[in-house]
C-alpha positions as CSV (number, residue, x, y, z in Angstrom):
1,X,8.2,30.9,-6.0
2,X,10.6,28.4,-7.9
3,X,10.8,26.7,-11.1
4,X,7.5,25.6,-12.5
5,X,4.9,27.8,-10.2
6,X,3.0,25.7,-8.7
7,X,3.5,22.5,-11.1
8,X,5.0,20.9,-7.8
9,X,1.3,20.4,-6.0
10,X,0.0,18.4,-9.5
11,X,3.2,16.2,-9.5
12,X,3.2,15.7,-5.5
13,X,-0.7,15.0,-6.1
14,X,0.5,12.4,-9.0
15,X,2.7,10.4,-5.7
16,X,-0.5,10.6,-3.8
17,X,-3.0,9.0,-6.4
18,X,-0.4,6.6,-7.0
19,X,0.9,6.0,-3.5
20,X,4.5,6.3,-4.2
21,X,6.7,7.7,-1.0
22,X,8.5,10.8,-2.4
23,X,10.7,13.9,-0.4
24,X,10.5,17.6,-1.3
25,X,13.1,19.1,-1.0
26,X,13.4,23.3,-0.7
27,X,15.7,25.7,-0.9
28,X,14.7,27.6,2.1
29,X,17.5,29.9,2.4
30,X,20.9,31.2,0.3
31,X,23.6,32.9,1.7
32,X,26.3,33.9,-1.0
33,X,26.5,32.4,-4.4
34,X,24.4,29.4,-5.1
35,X,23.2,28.2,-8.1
36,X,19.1,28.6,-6.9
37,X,17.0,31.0,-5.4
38,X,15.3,30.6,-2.2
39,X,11.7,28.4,-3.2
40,X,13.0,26.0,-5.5
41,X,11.9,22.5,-5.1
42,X,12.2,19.0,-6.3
43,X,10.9,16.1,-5.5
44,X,12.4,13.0,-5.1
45,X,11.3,8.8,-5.2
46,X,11.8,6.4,-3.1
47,X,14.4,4.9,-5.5
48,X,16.3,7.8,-6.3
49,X,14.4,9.4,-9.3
50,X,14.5,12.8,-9.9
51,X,10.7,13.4,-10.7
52,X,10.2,16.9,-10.5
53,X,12.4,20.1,-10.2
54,X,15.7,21.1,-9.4
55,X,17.8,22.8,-6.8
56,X,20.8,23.5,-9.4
57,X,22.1,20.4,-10.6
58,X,25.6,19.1,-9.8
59,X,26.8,17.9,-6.4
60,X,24.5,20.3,-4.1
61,X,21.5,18.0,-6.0
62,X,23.2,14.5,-6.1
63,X,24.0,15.0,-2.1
64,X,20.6,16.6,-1.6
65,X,19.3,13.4,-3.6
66,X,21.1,10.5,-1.6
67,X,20.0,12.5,1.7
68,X,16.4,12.6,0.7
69,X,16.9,8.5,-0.2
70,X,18.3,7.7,3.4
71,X,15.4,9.9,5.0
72,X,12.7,7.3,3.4
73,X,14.9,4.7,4.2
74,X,14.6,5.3,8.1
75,X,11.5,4.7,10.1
76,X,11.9,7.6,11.7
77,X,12.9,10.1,9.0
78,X,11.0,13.0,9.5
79,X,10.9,16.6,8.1
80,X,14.3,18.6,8.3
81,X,16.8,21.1,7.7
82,X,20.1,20.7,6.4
83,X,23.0,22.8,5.6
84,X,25.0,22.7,2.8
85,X,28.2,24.6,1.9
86,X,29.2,24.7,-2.1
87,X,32.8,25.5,-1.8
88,X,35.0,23.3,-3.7
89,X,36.1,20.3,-1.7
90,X,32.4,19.6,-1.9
91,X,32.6,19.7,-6.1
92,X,30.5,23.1,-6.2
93,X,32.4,26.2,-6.5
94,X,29.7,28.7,-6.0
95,X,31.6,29.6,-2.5
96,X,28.4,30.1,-0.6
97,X,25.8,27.7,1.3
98,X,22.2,26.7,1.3
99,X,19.8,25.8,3.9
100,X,17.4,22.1,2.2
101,X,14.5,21.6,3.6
102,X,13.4,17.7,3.1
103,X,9.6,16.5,3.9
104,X,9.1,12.9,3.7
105,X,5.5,11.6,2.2
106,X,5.5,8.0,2.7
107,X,2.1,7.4,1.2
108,X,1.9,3.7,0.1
109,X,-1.1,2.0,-1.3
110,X,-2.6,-0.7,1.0
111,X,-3.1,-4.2,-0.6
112,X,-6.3,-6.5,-0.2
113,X,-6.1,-10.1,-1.2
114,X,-9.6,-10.9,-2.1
115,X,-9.6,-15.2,-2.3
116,X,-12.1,-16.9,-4.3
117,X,-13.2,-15.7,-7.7
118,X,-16.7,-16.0,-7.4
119,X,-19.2,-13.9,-7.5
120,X,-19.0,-12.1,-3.9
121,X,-15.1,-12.2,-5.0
122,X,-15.7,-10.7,-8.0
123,X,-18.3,-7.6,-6.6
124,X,-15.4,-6.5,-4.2
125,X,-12.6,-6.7,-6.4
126,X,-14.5,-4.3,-8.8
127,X,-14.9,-2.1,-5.5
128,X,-11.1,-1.9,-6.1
129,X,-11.1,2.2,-7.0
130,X,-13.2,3.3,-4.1
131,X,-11.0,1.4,-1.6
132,X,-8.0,3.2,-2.2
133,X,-6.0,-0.2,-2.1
134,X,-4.5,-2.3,-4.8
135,X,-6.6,-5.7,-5.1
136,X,-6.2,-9.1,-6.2
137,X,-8.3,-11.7,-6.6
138,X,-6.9,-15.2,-6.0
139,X,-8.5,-18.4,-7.2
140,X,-7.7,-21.9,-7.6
141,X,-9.4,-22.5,-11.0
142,X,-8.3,-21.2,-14.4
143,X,-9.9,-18.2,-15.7
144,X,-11.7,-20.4,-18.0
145,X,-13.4,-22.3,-15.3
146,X,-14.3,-19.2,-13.0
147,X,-18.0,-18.5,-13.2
148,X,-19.2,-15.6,-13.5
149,X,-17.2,-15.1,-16.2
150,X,-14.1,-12.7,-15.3
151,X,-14.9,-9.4,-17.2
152,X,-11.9,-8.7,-19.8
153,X,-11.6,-4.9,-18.3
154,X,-11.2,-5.1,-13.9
155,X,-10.0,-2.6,-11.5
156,X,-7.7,-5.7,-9.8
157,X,-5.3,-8.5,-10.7
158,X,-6.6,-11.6,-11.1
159,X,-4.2,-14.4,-9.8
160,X,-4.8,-18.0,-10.8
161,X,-2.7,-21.1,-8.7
162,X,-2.8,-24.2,-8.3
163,X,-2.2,-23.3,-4.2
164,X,-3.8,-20.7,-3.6
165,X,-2.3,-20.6,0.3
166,X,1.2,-20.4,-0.9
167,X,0.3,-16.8,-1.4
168,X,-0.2,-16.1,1.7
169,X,3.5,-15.8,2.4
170,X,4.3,-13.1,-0.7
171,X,1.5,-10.6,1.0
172,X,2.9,-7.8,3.1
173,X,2.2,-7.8,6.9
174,X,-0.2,-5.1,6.6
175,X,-1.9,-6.6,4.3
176,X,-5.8,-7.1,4.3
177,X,-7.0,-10.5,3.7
178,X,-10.7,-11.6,3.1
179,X,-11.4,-15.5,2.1
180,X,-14.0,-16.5,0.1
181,X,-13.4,-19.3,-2.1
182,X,-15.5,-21.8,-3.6
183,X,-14.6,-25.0,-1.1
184,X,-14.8,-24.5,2.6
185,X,-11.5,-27.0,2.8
186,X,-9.7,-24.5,0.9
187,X,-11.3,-21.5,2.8
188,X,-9.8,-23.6,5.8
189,X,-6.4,-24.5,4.6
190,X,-6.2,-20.6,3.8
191,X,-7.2,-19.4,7.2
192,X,-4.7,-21.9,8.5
193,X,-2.0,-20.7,6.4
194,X,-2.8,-17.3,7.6
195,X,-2.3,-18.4,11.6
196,X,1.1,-19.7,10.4
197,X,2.5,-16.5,9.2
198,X,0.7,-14.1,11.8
199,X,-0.4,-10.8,12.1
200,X,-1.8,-8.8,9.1
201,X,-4.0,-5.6,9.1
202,X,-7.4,-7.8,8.4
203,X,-8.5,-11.2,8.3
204,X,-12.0,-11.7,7.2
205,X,-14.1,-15.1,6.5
206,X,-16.8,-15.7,4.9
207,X,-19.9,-17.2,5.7
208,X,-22.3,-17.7,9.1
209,X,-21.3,-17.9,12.6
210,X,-22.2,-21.8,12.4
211,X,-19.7,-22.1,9.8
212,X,-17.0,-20.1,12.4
213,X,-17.9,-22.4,15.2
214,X,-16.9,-25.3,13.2
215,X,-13.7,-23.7,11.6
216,X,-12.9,-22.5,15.0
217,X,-13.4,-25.7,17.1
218,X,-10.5,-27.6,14.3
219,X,-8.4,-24.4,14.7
220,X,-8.2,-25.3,18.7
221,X,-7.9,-28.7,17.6
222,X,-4.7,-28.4,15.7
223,X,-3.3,-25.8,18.6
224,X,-3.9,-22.6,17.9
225,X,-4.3,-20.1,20.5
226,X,-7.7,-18.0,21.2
227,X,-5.8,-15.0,20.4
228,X,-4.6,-16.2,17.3
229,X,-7.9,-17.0,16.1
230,X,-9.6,-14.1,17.6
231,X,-7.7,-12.4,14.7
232,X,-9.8,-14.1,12.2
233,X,-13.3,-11.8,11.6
234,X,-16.2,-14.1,10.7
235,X,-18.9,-13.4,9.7
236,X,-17.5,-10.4,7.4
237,X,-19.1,-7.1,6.6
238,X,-20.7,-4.1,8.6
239,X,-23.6,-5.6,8.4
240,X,-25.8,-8.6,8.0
241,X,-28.8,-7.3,5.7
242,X,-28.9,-8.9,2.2
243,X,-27.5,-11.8,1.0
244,X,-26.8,-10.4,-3.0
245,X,-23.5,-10.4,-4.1
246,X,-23.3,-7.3,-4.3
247,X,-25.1,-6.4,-1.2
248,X,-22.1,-8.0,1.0
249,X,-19.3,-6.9,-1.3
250,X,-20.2,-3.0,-0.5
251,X,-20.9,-4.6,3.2
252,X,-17.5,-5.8,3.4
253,X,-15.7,-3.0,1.3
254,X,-17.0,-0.6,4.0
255,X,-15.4,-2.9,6.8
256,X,-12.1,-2.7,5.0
257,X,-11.9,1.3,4.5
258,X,-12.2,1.5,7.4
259,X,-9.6,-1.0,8.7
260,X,-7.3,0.0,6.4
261,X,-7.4,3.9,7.6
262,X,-6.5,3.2,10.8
């Protein structure tokens, strides 16, 4: 069965819940002297790091290690099998071989930048857990300044700038974005900024379709395609009910599980 039992599903689980990309890698089969028996597992991070298990130490694991590294490193690394032979030009001396299996995970946690602080802002960041995404809440004022108050203990990071756009360009691509802010000229300049740097998994505004015709009819002025601004979503939310806070964070947290699975 290999070292540990079956310690391996709670640490593989602990990748998951985190979304950290990880390898297993398995000693599927032995032929002469090796320094495991067929089951044993480790897995592997992204970055190298030994985080559970072992194969046998010494140069069988450092190879099967760097291997592992490259196979997350490739687009498209999927599972496989590899021989390996522990004679001594290889530094084992064992003098038989081993068949690794290696079965890529490359679970990663989806980000949502929520922007505007207030208290729509605040209701969805705090939605944070049950989206499965890491959060943060951007807002031009200082934390002082933000009403409702920011509670000390928040499921997000709370990000306070003087530009809030600029941090448009530090998001990954697949990215969810949802705007929100306090001004409709900075909701503007963000949507703008978000044209500029392109595609991302979700763009949502908020606010009433008579605010979108007006954002939409400046978009067009300043040259932006219809398919560029088609990307935009406005209004946000599955659907268009209450008007609470809270009512149209769930609304919009829905719309964002679901993008975000797809």
């Amino acid at each position: 069965m290999g070292e540990g039992g079956q310690d391996w599903i709670e640490a593989l689980g602990g990748f998951r819940m985190a979304g950290r990309a990880c390898v297993m890698v398995v000693v599927t089969e032995v032929r002469g002297s090796a320094p495991r028996e067929a089951g044993a597992r480790m897995l592997v991070g992204a970055d190298g790091e030994l985080a559970h298990g072992t194969i046998g130490g010494g140069h069988l694991e450092l190879q099967a290690i760097e291997h592992a590294t490259r196979l997350l490193g490739r687009d498209d690394g999927a599972s496989e099998c590899v021989d390996f032979p522990l004679a001594e030009k290889t530094g084992q001396c064992c003098g038989g071989a081993v068949t690794l299996f290696f079965e890529p995970f490359r679970w990663q946690r989806k980000s949502i930048a929520v922007f505007g602080a207030g208290h729509v802002g605040q209701a969805l960041g705090g939605l944070a857990p049950w989206m499965g995404a890491d959060v943060m809440v951007i807002d031009s004022r200082e934390e002082a300044l933000i009403r409702p108050r920011i509670p000390a203990d928040r499921p997000y990071e709370l990000i306070c700038v003087d530009a809030p756009a600029g941090e448009i360009d530090l998001l990954p691509s697949d990215a969810a974005i949802v705007v929100m802010t306090h001004s409709h000229a900075l909701d503007f300049e963000i949507i703008e900024r978000v044209l500029q740097r392109g595609r991302f998994a979700f763009v949502g505004l908020i606010g009433s379709e008579r605010k979108w015709v007006r954002f939409r009819k400046r978009l067009e002025q300043r040259g932006y395609s219809p398919e560029a601004i088609d990307k935009v979503t406005c209004p946000i939310g599955v659907s268009r009910g209450s008007k609470e806070p809270s009512a149209i964070a769930l609304s919009t947290a829905t719309q964002l599980v679901d993008v975000l699975a797809r």
